[in-house]
N, C-alpha and C positions, 0 to 999 in steps of 0.2 A: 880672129884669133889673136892680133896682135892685142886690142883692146881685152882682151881676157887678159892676157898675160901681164899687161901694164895694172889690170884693176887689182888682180893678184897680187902685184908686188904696192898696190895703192894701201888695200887691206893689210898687209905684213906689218907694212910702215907703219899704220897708225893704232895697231892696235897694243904693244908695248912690251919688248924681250920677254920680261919676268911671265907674265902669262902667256906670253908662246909656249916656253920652254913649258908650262902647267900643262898647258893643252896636248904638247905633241911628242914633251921630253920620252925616249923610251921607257926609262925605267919606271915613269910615272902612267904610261900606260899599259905596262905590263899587271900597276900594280893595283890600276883599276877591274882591269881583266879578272884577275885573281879576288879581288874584293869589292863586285861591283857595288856596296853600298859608299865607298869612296868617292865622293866629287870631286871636281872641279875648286878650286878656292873660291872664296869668296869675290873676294876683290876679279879673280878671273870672269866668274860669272859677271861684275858686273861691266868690265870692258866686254863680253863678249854679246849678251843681251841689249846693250842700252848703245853698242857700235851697231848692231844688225838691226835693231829697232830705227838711227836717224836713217841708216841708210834708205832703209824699203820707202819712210818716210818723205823725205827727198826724193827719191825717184818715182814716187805716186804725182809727189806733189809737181815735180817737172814732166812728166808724161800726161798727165790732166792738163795744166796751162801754156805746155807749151805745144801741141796738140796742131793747133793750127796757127802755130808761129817757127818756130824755126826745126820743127819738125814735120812737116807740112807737108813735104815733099818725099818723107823717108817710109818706108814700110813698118810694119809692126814691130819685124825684128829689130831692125834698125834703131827704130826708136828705141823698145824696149833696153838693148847694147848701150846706147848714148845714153841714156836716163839714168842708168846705175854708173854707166860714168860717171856723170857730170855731178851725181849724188857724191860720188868716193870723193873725186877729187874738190871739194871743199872742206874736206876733212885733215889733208895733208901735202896733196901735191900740188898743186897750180896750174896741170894741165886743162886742156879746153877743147871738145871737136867740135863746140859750137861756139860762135860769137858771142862773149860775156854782155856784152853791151849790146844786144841785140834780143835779151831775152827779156820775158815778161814781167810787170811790175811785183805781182804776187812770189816769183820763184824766185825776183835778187832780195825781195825781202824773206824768204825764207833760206835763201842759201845765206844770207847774211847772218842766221840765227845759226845755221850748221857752222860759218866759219865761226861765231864765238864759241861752238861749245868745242870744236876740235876734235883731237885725236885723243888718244888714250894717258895716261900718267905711264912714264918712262918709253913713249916711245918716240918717231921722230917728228913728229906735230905738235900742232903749238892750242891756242885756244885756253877755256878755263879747264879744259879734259873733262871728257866722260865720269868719270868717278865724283868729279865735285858736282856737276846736274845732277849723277843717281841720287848724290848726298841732300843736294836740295830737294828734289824734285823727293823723296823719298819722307824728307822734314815738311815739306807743305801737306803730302799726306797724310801722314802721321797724326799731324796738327786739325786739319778738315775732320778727321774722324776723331780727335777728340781723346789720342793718347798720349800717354806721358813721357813717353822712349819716340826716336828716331826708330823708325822699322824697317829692313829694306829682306827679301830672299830670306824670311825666316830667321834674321840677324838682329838685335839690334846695335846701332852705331854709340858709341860715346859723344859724349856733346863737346869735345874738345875736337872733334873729326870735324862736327857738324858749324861750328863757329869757324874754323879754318875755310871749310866751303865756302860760307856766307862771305869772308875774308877776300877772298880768291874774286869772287864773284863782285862785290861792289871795287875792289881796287882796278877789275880790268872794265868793268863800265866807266867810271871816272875817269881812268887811262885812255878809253876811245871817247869819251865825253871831251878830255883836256887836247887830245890829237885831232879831233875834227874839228874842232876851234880852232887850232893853229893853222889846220891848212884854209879854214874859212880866211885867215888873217893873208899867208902867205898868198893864196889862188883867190883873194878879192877881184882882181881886174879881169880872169878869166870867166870867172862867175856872172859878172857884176855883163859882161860881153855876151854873153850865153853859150859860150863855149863848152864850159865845164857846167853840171847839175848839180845840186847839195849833195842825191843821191852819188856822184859820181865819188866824190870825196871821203861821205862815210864808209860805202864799198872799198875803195882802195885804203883806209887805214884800220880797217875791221881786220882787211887781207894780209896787211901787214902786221898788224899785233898778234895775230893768228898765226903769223908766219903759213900762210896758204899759197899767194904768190900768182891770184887770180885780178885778172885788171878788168876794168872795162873801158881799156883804151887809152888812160891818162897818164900812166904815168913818164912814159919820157917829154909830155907837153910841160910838166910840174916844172915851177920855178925850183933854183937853186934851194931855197927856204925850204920850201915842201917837199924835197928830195930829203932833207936833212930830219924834217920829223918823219918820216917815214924809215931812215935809216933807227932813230931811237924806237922806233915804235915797234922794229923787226927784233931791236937788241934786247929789250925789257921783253918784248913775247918770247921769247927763244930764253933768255936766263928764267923768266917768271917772275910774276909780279908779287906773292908771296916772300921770293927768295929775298929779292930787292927791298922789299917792307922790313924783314929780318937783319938786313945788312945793318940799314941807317938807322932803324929803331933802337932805340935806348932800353937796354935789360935791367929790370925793376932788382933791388939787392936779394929782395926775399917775396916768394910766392905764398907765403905762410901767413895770411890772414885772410879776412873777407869780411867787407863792409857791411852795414847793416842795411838790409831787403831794404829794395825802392820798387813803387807798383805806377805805370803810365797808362792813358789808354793807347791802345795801337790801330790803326784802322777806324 
């Protein structure tokens, strides 16, 4: 019961005010009532589909591999309760009822995919958010099939939406590209000792730029140094790597032209 109650307030947390209040504000259910052809908003649907979609995912993916590893011992229920835990909280809290460092190679690589994509846009998780994956994840579709719009829930997206994604998306890979170098620089001697794993290092500053708050055991061994990117790495996750791009970036005097067509190949 208590794990219900925690995953509850895990789910609240991450999936982001503005669509709570769509989902469950009275008067907007009142007014669904009255005119069921009314939905949900867009942008609602897509924190609420593509947040229930990693979850189920993640918790297959941890009840499959961890099976007969650190579940081993637990009942179906059991298990089942802990899996969607441990699904939720890489999304936004940092909590743990199993040993992070204890689990299998396939589930820290795939929770490590859950902590980059996070929680929602405006809620209290960090990551690149749900919205910007839909945005990609919606653009590579679009593209396979061979159409000219971004398409996502009957909508299409503007392509100023979808450059912003792409935006979001290569600034916070480069940002854990530039952060797991530093602590390789910083945690040389512990590595180099076999103390510390590469994996243990990219886990804890994914965790960090995610603002997740999930270890696998290292962080109070961190030298002073690697304390210190992992503090910038919590502060740029938490402000956003967008916003930060915006701050320092130099605003062009005038938006009002455009260059003549250039064609590369890609791929």
């Amino acid at each position: 019961l208590l794990h219900a109650v925690i995953m509850i307030l895990f789910f609240l947390g991450g999936f982001g005010m503005i669509y709570l209040f769509d989902l469950f504000e009275i008067k907007r259910l009142r007014e669904r009532m009255k005119t069921p052809w009314k939905t949900i908003s867009f942008g609602t649907k897509i924190s609420l589909y593509f947040t229930l979609a990693l979850i189920v995912a993640g918790a297959l993916v941890f009840l499959i591999f961890e099976s007969d590893n650190t579940l081993s011992d637990t009942n179906f229920f059991g298990s089942f309760v802990t899996s969607i835990f441990e699904s939720l909280t890489t999304r936004n809290a940092g909590f743990n009822t199993v040993a992070t460092e204890a689990l299998s190679l396939p589930v820290t690589i795939f929770f490590l995919f859950l902590m980059f994509v996070g929680a929602s846009s405006g809620s209290a998780g960090g990551g690149i958010r749900t919205s910007t994956f839909a945005v990609i994840f919606a653009s590579v579709v679009s593209t396979i099939k061979g159409k000219p719009n971004t398409e996502l829930f009957k909508r299409s997206i503007n392509n100023d939406v979808v450059l912003k994604a792409y935006s979001i998306f290569v600034f916070f890979v480069l940002g854990n590209i530039v952060g797991t170098f530093a602590l390789a620089i910083t945690e040389q001697e512990a590595l180099a000792a076999g103390k510390f794993t590469f994996l243990d290092i990219v886990f804890e500053h994914v965790s960090a730029a995610s603002t997740v708050g999930l270890s696998r055991g290292i962080t109070a061994e961190l030298t002073t140094g690697g304390k210190y990117v992992l503090i910038v790495a919590m502060f740029i996750g938490r402000v956003g790597t967008l916003t930060l791009a915006y701050l320092f970036g130099k605003e062009v005097l005038s938006k009002k032209y455009k260059y003549p067509s250039g064609h590369t190949m890609v791929g």
